[in-house]
N, C-alpha and C positions, 0 to 999 in steps of 0.2 A: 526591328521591323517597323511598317510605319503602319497607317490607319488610312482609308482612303473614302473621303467625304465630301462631296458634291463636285463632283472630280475632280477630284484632284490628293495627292497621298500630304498625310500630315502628320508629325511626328508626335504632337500632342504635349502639353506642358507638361506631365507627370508621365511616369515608366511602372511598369513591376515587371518581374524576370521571368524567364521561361525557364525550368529548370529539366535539365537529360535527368530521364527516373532512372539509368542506368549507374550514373553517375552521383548524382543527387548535385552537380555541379552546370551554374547559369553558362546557358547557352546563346540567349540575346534579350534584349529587354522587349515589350510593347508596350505602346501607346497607352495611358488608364483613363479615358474618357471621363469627361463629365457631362451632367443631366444637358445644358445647356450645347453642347457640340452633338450631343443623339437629336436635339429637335431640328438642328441645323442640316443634320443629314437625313432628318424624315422630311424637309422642302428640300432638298436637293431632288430625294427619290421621287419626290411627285412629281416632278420638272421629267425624269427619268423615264416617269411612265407614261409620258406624253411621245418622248422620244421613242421607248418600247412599240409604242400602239403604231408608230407611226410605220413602222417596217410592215413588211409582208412577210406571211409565212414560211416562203420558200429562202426569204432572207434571215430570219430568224433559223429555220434549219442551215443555212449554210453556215451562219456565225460559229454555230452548236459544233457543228463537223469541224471547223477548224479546228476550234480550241481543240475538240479531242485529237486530232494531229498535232497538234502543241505539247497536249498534256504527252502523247508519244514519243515524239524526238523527246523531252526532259525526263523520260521516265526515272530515269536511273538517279540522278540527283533527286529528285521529288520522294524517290523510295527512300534514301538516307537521311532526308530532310524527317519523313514520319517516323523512323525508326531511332531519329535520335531525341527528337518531343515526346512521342507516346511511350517508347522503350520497347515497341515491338521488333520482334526477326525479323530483319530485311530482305528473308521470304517471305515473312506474309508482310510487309509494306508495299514489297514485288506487286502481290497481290492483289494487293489493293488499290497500286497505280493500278493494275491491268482491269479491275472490275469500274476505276472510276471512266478508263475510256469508254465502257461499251457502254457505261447510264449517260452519258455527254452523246454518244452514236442515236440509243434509243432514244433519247428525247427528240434530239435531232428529227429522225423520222415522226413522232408522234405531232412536231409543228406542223406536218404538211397533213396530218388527220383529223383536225381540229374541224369540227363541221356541226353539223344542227340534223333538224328533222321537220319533214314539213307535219302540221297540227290538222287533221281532217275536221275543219268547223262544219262542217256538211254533213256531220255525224249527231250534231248538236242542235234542237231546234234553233229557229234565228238565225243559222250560223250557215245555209245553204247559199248566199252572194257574198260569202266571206274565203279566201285562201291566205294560209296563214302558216308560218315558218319558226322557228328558232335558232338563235344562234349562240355559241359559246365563246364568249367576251372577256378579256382579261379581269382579274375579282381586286384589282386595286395596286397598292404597293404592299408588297409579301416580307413581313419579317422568319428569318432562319436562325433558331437557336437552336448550335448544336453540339454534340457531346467529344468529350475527348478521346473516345476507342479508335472511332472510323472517321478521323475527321475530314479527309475527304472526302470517300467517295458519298459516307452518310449529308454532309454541305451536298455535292454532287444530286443526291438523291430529292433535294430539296428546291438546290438550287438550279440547275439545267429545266426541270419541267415547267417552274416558274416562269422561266425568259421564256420558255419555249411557246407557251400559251402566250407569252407578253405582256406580262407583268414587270415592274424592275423591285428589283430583292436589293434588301439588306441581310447581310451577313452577320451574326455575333455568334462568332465559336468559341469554345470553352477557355477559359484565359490558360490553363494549362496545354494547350495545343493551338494556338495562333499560326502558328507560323505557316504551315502548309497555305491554309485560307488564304494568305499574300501571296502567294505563287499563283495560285487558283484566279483570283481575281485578275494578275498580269498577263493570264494565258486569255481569259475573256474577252477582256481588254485589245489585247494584239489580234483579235481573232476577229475584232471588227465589231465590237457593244457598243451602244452609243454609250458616252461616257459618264452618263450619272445612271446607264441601266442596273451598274452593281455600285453597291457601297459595304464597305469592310468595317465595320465598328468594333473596339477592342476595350475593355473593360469587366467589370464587375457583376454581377444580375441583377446586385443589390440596384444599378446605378444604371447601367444600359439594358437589362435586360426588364427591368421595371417598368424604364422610360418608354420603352418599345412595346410593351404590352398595352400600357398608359394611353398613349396616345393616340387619337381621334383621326391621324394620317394615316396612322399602319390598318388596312383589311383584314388583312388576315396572319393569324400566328400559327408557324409550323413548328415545332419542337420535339426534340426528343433526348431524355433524361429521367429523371427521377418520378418517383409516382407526387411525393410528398410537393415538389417544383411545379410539376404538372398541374397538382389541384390547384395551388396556389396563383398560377398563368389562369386559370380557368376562374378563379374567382375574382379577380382583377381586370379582366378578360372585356366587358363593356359589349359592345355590338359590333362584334368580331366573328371573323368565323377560324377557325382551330382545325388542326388537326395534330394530334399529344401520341406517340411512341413512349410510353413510361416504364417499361422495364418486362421481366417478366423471372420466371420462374418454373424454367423450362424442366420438362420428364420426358425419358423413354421407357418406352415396355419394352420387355424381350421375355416373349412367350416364349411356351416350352421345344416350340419346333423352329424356332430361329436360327440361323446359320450363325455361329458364333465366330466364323472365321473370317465373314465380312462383318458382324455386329461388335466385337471388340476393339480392333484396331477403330474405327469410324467413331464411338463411342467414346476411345482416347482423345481424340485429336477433337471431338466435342465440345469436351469437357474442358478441357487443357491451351485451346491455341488462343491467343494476345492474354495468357497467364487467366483465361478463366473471364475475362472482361467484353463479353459481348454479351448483347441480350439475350440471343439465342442461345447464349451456353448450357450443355446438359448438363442439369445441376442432381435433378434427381434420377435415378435408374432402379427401375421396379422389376424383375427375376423373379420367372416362376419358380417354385421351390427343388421342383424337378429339377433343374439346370443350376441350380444357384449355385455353390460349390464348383461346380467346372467353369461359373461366368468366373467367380472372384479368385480361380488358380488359375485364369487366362489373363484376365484384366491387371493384377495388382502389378506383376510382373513387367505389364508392357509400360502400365503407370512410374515407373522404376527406371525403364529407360530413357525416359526424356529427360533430356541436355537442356539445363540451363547456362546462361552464362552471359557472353557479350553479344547485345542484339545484330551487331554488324556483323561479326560470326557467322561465315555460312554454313559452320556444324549448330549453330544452339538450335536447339527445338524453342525455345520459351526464355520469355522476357523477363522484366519485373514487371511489378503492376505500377499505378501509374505515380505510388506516392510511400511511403514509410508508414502513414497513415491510416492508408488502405490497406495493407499487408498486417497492422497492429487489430484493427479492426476484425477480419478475419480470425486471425488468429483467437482474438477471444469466443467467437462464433463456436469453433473447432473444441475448443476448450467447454464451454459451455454444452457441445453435445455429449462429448465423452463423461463432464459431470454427470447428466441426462442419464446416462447409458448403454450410450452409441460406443461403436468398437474402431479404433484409429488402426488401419491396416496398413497405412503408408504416408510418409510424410510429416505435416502439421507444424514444420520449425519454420522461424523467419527470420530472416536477416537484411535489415535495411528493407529495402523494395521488394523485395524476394520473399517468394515463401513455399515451400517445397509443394509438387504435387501431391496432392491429399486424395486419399481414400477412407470415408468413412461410412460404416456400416450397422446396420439397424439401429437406427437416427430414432427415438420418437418424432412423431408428426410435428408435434407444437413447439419443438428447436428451429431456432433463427436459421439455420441452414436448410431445413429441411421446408419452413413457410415462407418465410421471404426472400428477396435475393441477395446472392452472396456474392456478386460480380469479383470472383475471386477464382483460383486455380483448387477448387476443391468439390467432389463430388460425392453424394449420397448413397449406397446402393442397398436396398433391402429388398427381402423377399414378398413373394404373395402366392395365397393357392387355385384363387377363382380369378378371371380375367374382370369380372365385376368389383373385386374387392383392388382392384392396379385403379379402373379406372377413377373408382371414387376417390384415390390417393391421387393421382393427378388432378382432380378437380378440386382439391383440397389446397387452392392456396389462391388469394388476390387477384393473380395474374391469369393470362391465359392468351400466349403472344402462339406459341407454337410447339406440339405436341411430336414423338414419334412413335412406329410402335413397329418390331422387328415381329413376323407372323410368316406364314404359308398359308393360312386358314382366309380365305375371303371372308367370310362368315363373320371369323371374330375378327378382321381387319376394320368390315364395315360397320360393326358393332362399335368401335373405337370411334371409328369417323363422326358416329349418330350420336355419341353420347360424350365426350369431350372436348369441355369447352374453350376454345383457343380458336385464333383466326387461320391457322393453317394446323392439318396433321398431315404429316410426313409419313406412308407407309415402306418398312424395310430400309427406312436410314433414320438419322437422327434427327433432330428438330433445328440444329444448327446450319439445315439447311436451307438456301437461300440463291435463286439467282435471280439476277437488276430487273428482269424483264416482270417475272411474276407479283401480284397483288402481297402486301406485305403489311400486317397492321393485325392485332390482337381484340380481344374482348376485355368484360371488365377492368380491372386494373391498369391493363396493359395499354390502354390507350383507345383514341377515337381517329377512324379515318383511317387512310392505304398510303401507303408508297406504291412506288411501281410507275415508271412513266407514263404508262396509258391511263392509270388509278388515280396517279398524280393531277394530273392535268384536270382531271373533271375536277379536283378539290379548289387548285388553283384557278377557277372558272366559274359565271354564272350566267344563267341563261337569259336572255334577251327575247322578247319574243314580235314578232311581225306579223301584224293583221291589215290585210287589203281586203277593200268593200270592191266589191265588182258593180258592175253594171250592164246588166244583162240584157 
């Protein structure tokens, strides 16, 4: 793949490999940047965002529309492209073309909503021969560092709202998942960007993703990744503005009256889909004590049938994760609970990239599984007897990106809402849920600021404001 900086694509003096986690075998090389080509592409992007501003919104939304008719007609290649980087099922790569069109559609419409509010100075002593307006102005050139689960459409989530407002982005996606990002940027591109509105920079964090923080060019930094990355962007950070997606460490409740026959399949596939590697993944699950025993002769079973194998496979349910690395890692987690005194009901072997669906049961708290995140194919499930005693175990860790809780009870549905703390709860599904349109961004740990096109755009934006003196 190549690297694409002040328009124009460059193959870059140095390489490192992209490797299929399926395979553990290089799939293509990219570009290894150094410090000196990231400042040459932060003046390219300023130049960019001259040309960005210069458009009109109605042009900026059409740009948006095509590409997502772009990203359309390629869907099916772009789906095999992610499924052989990331090593997810090429149903959920399916997927994920399919959700990055509709964030490319939504922004699309959010360019032509972009608007102000007039300021009542008439309200204000003095201010009674004053009329006065605000308007919402692109916030500069937008650096996007972003992770290797979702790499497009999470880019997507970043980058569509950015142009859309009229900004021009830089790109650095995770160097184990580059390759989609080139596809991405060529669909842009043909879809009518001026040509230094996107720049693709490919390298290191050590080296580009440093630079890009560094720098007195870039406005603002979007990111999402690691909590321990995240502080670190923030300390670095200068007079910037941020918005940090850092992980989380997601729980569901299933109280005693919960329908177990939509609460377990849903709670599977939580748990379990791109091998355990999304932030929303359900990591813990809290069972009133009434039900426990019928949750965990429903659940381990269903846990049992999922098909690993070859992510191109349209039987595999489940990938590998994204490294041998990451699967060793785990693994010691797992091991370290059942030292603990957590009970392993299913799973826990690994091989290579692979690492069986895990069920593990009455975790203590203070296990690496049970407090921080496991970004892994393994879940927790213990019991509880009072709904106050779930929720303070959900609130029992760093994070707090998105909660769920299965109930009939409004009562104690909205007792959950008032008193756990995450930026969304999900009542009657799992926390892993997520659609483009809605506000999307955690408390604590989990990070500062929203996704969401409409959420998006105000972050990528600041306010201008217009005072006219009358004369009356």
């Amino acid at each position: 793949m190549k690297a694409y900086v002040n328009g124009r694509w460059i193959e870059g003096k140095k390489k490192f490999p992209v490797f299929n986690p399926y395979t553990n075998q290089e799939i293509d090389y990219a570009p290894l940047l150094s410090s000196q080509e990231v400042r040459e592409a932060i003046r390219g992007a300023q130049e960019g965002l001259l040309q960005m501003k210069a458009l009109s919104a109605y042009e900026r939304y059409e740009i948006l529309q095509r590409a997502a008719q772009g990203l359309k007609e390629t869907s099916e290649k772009l789906a095999r492209l992610l499924s052989l980087e990331v090593g997810k099922t090429i149903k959920e790569a399916r997927g994920e073309v399919s959700r990055g069109i509709q964030t490319l559609i939504i922004s699309a419409e959010e360019a032509k909503r972009l608007g102000g509010e007039i300021v009542p100075f008439g309200s204000a002593p003095g201010g009674g021969d004053r009329f006065g307006f605000y308007l919402r102005v692109p916030i500069g050139v937008v650096a996007a560092i972003t992770p290797f689960n979702f790499p497009l459409n999470l880019a997507l989530h970043k980058v569509a709202p950015a142009l859309a407002a009229g900004n021009s982005v830089i790109l650095k996606p995770a160097s184990a998942t580059p390759l989609s990002s080139e596809l991405l940027c060529q669909l842009l591109l043909e879809a009518g960007l001026p040509p230094q509105g996107i720049t693709l920079l490919t390298g290191t964090g050590k080296t580009v993703g440093q630079a890009l923080v560094r720098d007195e060019g870039i406005r603002m930094i979007t990111f999402t990744g690691s909590l321990d990355v995240g502080k670190g962007i923030m300390d670095r950070l200068g007079l910037k503005k941020a918005t940090m997606e850092l992980g989380s460490n997601s729980a569901v409740i299933v109280d005693q009256d919960a329908n177990l026959d939509e609460a377990l399949p849903r709670i599977r596939d939580g748990a379990f889909a791109l091998a355990g590697q999304v932030c929303i993944s359900v990591q813990r699950v809290y069972v009133h004590q009434q039900i426990y025993p019928e949750f965990l002769n429903g659940f381990v079973p269903l846990v049992k049938k999922i098909k690993r194998g070859n992510p191109l496979d349209e039987a595999t349910d489940m990938g590998p994760m994204i490294s041998p690395q990451a699967a060793q890692r785990a693994k010691q987690w797992v091991e370290e609970a059942i030292g603990s005194g957590g009970k392993l009901l299913t799973g826990g072997g690994v091989e290579g990239s692979f690492m069986e669906p895990t069920v593990l049961a009455e975790v203590p708290r203070d296990c690496r599984v049970s407090c921080q995140e496991a970004f892994a194919p393994l879940v927790v499930v213990n019991p509880f007897k009072e709904l106050d005693e779930a929720i303070e175990e959900v609130n029992n860790s760093i994070y707090g990106l998105q909660a769920g809780i299965y109930t009939q009870d409004i009562d104690r549905a909205f007792k959950a809402v008032e008193r756990i703390e995450v930026g969304g709860i999900i009542i009657n599904d799992i926390p892993t849920f997520r659609l483009d349109l809605m506000p999307y961004g955690g408390v604590k740990g989990s990070g500062l600021g929203r996704e969401g096109p409409q959420y998006a755009i105000e972050e990528f934006t600041e306010l201008k404001l217009v005072s006219i003196k009358l004369h009356k």
